[in-house]
C-alpha positions as CSV (number, residue, x, y, z in Angstrom):
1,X,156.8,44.5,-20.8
2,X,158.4,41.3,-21.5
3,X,156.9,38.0,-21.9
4,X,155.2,36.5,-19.0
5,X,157.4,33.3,-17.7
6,X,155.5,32.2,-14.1
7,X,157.7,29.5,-13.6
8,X,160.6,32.2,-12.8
9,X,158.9,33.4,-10.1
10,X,159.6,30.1,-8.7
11,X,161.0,31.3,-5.1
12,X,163.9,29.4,-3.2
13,X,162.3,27.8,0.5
14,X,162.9,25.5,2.3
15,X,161.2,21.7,1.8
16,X,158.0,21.0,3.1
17,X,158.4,18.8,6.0
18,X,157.5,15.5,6.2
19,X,153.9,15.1,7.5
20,X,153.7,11.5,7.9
21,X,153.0,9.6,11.2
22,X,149.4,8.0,11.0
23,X,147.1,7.2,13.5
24,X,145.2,4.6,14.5
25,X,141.5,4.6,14.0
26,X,139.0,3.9,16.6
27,X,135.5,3.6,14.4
28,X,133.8,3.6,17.7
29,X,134.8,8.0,18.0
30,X,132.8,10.6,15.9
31,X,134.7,12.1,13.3
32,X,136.8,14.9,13.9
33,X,134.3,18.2,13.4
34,X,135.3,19.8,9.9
35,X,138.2,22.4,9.8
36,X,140.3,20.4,12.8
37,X,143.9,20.8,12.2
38,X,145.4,17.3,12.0
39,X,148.9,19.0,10.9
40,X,150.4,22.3,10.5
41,X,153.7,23.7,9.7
42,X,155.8,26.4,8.4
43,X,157.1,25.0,5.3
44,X,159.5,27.6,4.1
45,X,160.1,31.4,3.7
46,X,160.9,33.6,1.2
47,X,162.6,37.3,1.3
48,X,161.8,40.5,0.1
49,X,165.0,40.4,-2.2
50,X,164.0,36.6,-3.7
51,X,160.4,37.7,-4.4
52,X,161.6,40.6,-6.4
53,X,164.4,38.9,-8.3
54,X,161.6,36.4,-9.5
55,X,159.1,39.1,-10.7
56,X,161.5,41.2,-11.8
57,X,163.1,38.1,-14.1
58,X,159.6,37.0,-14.9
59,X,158.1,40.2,-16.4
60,X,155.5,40.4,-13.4
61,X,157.0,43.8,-11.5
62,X,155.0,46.0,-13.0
63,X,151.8,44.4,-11.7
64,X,153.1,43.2,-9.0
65,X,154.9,45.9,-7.2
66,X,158.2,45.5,-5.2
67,X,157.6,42.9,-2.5
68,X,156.8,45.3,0.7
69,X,157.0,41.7,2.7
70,X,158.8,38.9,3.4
71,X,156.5,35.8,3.2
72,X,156.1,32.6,5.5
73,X,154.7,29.6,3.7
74,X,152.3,27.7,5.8
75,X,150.6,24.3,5.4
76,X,148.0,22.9,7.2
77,X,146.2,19.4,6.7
78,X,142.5,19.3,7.6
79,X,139.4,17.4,8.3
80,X,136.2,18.1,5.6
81,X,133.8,16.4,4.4
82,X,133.3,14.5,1.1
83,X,130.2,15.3,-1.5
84,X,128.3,12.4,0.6
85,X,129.0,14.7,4.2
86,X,131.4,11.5,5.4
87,X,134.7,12.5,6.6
88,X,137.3,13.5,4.5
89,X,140.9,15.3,4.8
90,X,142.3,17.8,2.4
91,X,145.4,20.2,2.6
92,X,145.7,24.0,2.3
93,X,149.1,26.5,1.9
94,X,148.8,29.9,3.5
95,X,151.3,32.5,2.6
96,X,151.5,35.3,5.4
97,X,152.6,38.5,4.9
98,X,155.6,39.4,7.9
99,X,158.4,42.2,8.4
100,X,158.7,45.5,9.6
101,X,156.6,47.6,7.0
102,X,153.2,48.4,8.5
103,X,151.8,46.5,5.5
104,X,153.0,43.1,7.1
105,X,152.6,43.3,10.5
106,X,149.0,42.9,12.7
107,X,145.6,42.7,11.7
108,X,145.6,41.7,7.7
109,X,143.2,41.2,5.3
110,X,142.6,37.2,4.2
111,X,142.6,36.1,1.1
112,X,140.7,32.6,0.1
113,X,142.0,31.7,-3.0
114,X,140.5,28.6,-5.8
115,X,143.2,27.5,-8.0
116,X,142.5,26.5,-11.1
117,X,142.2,22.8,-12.8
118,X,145.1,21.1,-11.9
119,X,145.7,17.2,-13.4
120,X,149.0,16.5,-10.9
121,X,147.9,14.5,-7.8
122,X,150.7,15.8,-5.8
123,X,149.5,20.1,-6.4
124,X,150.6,21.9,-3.5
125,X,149.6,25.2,-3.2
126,X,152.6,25.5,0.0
127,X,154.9,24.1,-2.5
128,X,156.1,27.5,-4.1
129,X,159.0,27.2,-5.2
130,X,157.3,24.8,-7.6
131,X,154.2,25.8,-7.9
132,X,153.4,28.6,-10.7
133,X,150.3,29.7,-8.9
134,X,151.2,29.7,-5.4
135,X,154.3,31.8,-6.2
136,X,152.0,33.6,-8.1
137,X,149.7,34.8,-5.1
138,X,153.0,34.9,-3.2
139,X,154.1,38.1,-5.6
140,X,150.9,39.7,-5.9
141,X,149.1,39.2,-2.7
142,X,151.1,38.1,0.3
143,X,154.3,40.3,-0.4
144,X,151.6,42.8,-0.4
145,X,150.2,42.2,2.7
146,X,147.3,39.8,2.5
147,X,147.6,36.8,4.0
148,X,146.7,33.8,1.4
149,X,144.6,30.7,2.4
150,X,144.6,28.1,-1.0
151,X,143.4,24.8,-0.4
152,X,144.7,22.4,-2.6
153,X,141.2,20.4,-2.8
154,X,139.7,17.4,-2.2
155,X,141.2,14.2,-4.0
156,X,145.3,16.1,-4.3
157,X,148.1,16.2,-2.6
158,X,147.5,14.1,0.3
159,X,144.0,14.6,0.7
160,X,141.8,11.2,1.8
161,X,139.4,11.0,-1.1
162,X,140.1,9.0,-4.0
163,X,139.1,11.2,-6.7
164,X,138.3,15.0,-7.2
165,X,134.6,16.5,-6.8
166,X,135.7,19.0,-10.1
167,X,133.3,21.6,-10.4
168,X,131.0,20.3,-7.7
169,X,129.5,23.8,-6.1
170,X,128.4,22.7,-2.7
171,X,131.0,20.1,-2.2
172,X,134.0,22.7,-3.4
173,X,132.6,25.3,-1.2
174,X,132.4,23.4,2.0
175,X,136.1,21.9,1.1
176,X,137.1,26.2,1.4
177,X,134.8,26.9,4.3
178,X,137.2,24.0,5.9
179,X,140.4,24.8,4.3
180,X,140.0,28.7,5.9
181,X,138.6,27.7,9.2
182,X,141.8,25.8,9.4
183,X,144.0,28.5,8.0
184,X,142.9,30.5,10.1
185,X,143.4,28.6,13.5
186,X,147.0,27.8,12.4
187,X,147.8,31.6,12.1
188,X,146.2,32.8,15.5
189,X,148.0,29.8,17.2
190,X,151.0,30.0,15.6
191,X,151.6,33.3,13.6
192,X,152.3,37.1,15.0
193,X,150.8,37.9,11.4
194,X,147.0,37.9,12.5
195,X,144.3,37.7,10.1
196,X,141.4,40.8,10.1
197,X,137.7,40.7,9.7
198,X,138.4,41.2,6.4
199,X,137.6,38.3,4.0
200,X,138.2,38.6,0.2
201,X,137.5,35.6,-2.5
202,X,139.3,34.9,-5.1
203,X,140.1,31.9,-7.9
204,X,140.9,31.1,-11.7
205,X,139.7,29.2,-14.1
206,X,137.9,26.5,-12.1
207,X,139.2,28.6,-9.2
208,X,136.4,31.2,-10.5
209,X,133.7,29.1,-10.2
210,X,134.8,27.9,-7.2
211,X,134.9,31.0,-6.0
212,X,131.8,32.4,-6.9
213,X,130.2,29.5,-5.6
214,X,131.8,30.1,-2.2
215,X,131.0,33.4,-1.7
216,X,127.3,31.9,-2.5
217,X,127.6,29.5,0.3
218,X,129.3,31.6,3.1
219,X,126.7,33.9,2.9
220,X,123.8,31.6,2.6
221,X,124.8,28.9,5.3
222,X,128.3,30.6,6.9
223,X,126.8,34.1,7.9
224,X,127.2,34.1,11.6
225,X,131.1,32.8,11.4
226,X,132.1,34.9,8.2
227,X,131.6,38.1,6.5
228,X,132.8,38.3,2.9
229,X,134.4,41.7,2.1
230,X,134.0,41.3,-1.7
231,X,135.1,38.4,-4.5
232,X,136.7,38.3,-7.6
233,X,136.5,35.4,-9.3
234,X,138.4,35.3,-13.0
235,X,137.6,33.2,-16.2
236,X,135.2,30.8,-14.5
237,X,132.7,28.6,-15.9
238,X,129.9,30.1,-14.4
239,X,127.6,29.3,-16.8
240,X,128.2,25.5,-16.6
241,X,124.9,24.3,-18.6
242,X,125.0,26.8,-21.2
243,X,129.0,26.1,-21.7
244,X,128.3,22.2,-21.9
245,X,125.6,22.9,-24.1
246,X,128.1,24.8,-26.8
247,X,131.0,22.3,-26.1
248,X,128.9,19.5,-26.7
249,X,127.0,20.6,-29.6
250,X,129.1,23.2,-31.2
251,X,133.0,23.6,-30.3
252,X,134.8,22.1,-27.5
253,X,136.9,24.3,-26.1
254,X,140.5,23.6,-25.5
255,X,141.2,21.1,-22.8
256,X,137.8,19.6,-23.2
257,X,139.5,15.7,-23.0
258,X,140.6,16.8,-19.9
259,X,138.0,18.4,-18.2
260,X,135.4,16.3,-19.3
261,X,137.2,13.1,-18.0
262,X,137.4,15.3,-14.5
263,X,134.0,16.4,-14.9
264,X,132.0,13.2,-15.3
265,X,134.2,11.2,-12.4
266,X,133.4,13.9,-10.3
267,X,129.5,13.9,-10.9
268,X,129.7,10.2,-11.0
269,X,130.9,9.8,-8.0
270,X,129.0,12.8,-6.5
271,X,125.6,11.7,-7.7
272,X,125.7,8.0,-8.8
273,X,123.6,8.4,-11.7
274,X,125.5,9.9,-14.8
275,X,125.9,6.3,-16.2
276,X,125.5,2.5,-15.3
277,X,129.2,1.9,-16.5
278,X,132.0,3.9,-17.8
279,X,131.5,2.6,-21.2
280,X,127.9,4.2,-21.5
281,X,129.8,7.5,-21.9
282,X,133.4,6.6,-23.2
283,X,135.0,5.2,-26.0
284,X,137.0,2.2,-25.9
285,X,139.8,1.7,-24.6
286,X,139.4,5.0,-22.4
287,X,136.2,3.2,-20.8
288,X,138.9,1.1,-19.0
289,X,140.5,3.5,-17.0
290,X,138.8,7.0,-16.9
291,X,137.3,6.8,-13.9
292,X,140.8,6.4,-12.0
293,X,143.1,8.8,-14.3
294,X,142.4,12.0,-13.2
295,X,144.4,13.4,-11.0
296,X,147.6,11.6,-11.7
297,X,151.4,12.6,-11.3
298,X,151.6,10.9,-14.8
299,X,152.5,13.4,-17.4
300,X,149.6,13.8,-19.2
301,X,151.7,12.8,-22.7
302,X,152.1,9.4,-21.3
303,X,148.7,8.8,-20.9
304,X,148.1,10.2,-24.5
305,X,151.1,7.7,-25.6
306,X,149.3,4.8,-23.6
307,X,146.2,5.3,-24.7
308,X,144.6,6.3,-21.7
309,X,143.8,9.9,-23.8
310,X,143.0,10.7,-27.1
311,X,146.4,11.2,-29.0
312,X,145.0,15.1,-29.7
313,X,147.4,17.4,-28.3
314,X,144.3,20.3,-28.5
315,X,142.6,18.1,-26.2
316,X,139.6,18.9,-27.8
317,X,138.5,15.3,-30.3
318,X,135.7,14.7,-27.9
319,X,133.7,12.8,-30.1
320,X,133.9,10.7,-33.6
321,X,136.8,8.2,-34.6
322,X,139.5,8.1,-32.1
323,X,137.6,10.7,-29.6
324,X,137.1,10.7,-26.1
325,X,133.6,10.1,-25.9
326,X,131.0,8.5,-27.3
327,X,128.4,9.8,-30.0
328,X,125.4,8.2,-28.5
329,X,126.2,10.0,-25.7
330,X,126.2,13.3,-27.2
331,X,122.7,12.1,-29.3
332,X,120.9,11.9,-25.4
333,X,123.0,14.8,-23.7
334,X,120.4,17.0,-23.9
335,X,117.8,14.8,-21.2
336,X,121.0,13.3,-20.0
337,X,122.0,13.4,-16.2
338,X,124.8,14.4,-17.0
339,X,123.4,17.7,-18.3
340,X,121.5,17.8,-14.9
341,X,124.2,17.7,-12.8
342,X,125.8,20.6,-14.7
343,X,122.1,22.9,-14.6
344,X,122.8,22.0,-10.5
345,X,125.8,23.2,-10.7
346,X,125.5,26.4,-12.7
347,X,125.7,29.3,-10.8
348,X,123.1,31.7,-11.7
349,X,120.6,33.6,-9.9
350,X,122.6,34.1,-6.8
351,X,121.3,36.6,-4.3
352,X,124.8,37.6,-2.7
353,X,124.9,41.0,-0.8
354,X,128.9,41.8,-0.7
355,X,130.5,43.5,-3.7
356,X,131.6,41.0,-6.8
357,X,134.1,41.8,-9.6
358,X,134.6,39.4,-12.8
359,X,137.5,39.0,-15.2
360,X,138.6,36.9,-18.2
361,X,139.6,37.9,-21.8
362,X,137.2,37.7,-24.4
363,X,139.2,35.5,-26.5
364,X,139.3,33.0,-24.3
365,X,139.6,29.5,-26.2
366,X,139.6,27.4,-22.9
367,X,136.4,29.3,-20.7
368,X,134.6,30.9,-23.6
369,X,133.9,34.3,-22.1
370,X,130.6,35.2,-23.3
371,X,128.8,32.0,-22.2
372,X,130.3,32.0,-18.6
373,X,131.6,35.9,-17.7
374,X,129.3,37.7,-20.0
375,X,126.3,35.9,-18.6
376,X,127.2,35.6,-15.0
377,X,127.3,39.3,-15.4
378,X,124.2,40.0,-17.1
379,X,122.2,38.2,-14.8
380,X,123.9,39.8,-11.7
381,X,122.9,43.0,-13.4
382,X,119.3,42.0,-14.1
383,X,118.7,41.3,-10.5
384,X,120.3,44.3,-8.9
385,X,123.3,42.3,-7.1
386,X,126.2,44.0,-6.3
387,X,128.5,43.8,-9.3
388,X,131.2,46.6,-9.6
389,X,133.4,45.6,-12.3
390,X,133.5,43.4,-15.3
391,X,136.8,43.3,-16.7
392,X,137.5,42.3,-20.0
393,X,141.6,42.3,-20.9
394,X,140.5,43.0,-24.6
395,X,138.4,46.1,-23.7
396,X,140.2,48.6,-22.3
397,X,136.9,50.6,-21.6
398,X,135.6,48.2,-19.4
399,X,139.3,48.2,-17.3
400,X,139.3,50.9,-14.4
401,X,139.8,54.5,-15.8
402,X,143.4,55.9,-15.6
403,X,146.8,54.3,-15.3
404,X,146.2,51.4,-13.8
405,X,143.7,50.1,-16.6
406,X,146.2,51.4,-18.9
407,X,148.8,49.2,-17.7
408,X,146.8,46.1,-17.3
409,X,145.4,46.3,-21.1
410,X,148.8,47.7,-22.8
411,X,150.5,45.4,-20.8
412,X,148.4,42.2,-22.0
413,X,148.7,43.4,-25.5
414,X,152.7,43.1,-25.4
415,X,152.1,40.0,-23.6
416,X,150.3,38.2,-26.3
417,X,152.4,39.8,-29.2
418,X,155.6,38.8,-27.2
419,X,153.8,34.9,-27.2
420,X,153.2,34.7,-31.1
421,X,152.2,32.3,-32.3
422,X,151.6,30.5,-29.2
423,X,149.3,33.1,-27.9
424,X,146.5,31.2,-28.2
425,X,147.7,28.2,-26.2
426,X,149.1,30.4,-23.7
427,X,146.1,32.2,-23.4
428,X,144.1,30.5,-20.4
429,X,146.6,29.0,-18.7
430,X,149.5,31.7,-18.8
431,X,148.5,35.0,-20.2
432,X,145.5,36.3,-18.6
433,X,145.9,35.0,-15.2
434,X,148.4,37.7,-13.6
435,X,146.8,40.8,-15.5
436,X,143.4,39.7,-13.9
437,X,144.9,39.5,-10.3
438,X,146.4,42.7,-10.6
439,X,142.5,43.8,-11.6
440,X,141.3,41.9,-8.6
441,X,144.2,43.2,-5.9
442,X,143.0,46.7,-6.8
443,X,139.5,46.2,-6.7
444,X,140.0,44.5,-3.4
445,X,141.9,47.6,-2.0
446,X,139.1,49.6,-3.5
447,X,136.6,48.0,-1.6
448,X,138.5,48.1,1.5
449,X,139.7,51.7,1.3
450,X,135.9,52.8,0.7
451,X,134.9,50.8,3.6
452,X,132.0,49.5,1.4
């Protein structure tokens, strides 16, 4: 199989339409309830014979499949609500499946789908033909059939809130809970493609955990509006104490500069209590402007040429001369608030009665895989929760028996020998992310066809 290049599945469709127009406010008027529509649209549309001239260029036909349907790309804006509960808006694509086959047409099953960190202000999850995820889920969901509801977040694209509750369980989750309601109004007003009572869960990278934490929060405070079918969350940072424990005091994992500048805006703002000013946790000159960087449209490389970042291109000099943070702040870590927030937000012990499959690869330099997959699964286990499948890309005995484990493991193998020497740094980002949809397409068709 050749090398993986997601960017070729890029699919030709036609520009999202303007959505401006504002309104005026009258402060006097509740706020709209969450999951109103403020704006939807069809955005664009891609045919069976684009679809598959992108995955076949890119590699991805093998997992993928032919396209069986053509594709509408949806986007809807929406009212939710910010980690506080005030009013918020926040935007979602939705790729529905349509054409003749009996795979497109009527009742299909719904996928809600986290993507994964994302520094670009502007990510648009309808934006496919520039978007490596969204075309993506395009291939390897809705051209099969499921119709795709991604919310692009709070704090992107044209969302209302000023910065990005990252890795903020409650407040991600009700931001979905929105973002599907939504979806889901736009398609029975405005779609023949109808969504079933089907309702599958998805996400990578911070996508998993958001995920994970959804499926958590549907069943715990959405039960009478949804049923989950099953989830499937891939290479998430489950385990969110345990991993800031190791990154802290250990390694830091790749990206760390990154995420961490996400990660402490996001609690910071969420909380109030992580420090009294920015410089309690940065270094200077970063102090000056973390708080506002993240997300930007920037290129990240400018802010590492402006000082804005460390001038690391591993993003991982969180600490010392010329890092990120600063070292008293890793001496209190460990009584921090900081470390609070992230014990809040780790998400173990879950009582969840629908079916759960994970994924990642084991050598994972981004999500370490044994402190976030490894021990979401053990603890699943050791409670008796539903877990059917924990997929490791580097195990072949732990990939579903016959040829289509066969093809997901042999096929990430060439992948990362075709990467060479930038295998590592592909790792996260590019190489495990289609092999572990095609793991979480067929456990979701397994589910379904079992009628479990």
């Amino acid at each position: 199989m050749s090398k993986f290049n997601l960017a070729m599945l890029a699919i030709s469709v036609a520009a999202l339409s303007a959505c401006g127009g504002g309104t005026s406010e009258n402060r006097d008027d509740p706020p709209a309830a969450r999951g109103t529509i403020i704006y939807g649209t069809l955005a664009g549309h891609a045919t069976q014979a684009q679809i598959d001239a992108g995955t076949s260029a890119s590699g991805l036909q093998p997992l993928s499949g032919k396209a069986k349907c053509e594709v509408d790309v949806r986007y809807v804006y929406y009212m939710t609500r910010d980690p506080q509960g005030q009013p918020a808006t926040a935007s979602a694509g939705v790729l529905v499946p349509t054409g003749s086959d009996s795979a497109c047409s009527g009742s299909r099953p719904v996928l809600l789908y986290a993507h994964g960190t994302a520094t670009q202000k502007s990510y648009n999850l309808a934006d496919v033909a520039n978007n490596r995820e969204a075309s993506l889920m395009m291939a390897m969901y809705a051209a099969q059939g499921f119709i795709v509801i991604a919310p692009n977040y709070l704090g992107y694209e044209r969302s209302s809130l000023g910065y990005h509750p990252y890795l903020n369980a409650e407040a991600q989750a009700v931001d979905m809970v929105d973002g599907l309601r939504a979806g889901l109004a736009h398609l029975k007003a405005e779609s023949s493609t109808k969504p079933s009572d089907k309702l599958l869960i998805s996400g990578y990278s911070q996508g998993g955990h958001v995920a994970l934490a959804t499926h958590k929060i549907i069943e715990r405070d959405y039960g009478s509006e949804f049923k989950v079918t099953a989830s499937a969350p891939m290479s998430g940072p489950y385990n969110l104490v345990g991993f800031g424990d190791a990154v802290v005091n250990v390694q830091a994992n790749a990206g760390a500069t990154i995420f961490s500048v996400l990660q402490l805006t996001s609690y910071q703002k969420s909380y109030g209590n992580i420090y009294a000013t920015p410089g309690e946790a940065y270094q200077a000159p970063f102090d000056a402007s973390a708080e506002t960087l993240l997300p930007t449209d920037t290129p990240i490389a400018d802010l590492m040429a402006s000082g804005k970042l460390p001038a690391d291109p591993t993003f991982t000099k969180l600490f010392g001369a010329g890092g990120l943070l600063k070292d008293s702040f890793k001496a209190s870590y460990a009584t921090s608030n900081f470390r609070k927030a992230l014990q809040t937000n780790t998400l173990l012990g879950l009582n969840t009665k629908r079916p759960i499959a994970l994924c990642g690869g084991k050598a994972d330099p981004t999500v370490f895989y044994d402190l976030n997959t490894s021990v979401a699964a053990a603890d699943l286990k050791a409670r008796g929760m539903p877990l059917m499948g924990t997929y490791d890309l580097e195990n072949l005995s732990s990939l579903p028996a016959g040829v289509a484990g066969q093809t997901v493991y042999y096929g990430f193998q060439q992948a990362k020998a075709a990467a060479g020497a930038s295998a590592q740094a592909q790792y996260h980002g590019a190489l495990v992310p289609p092999f572990c949809n095609a793991l979480a397409r067929g456990f979701f068709q397994q589910v379904m066809a079992a009628g479990i």
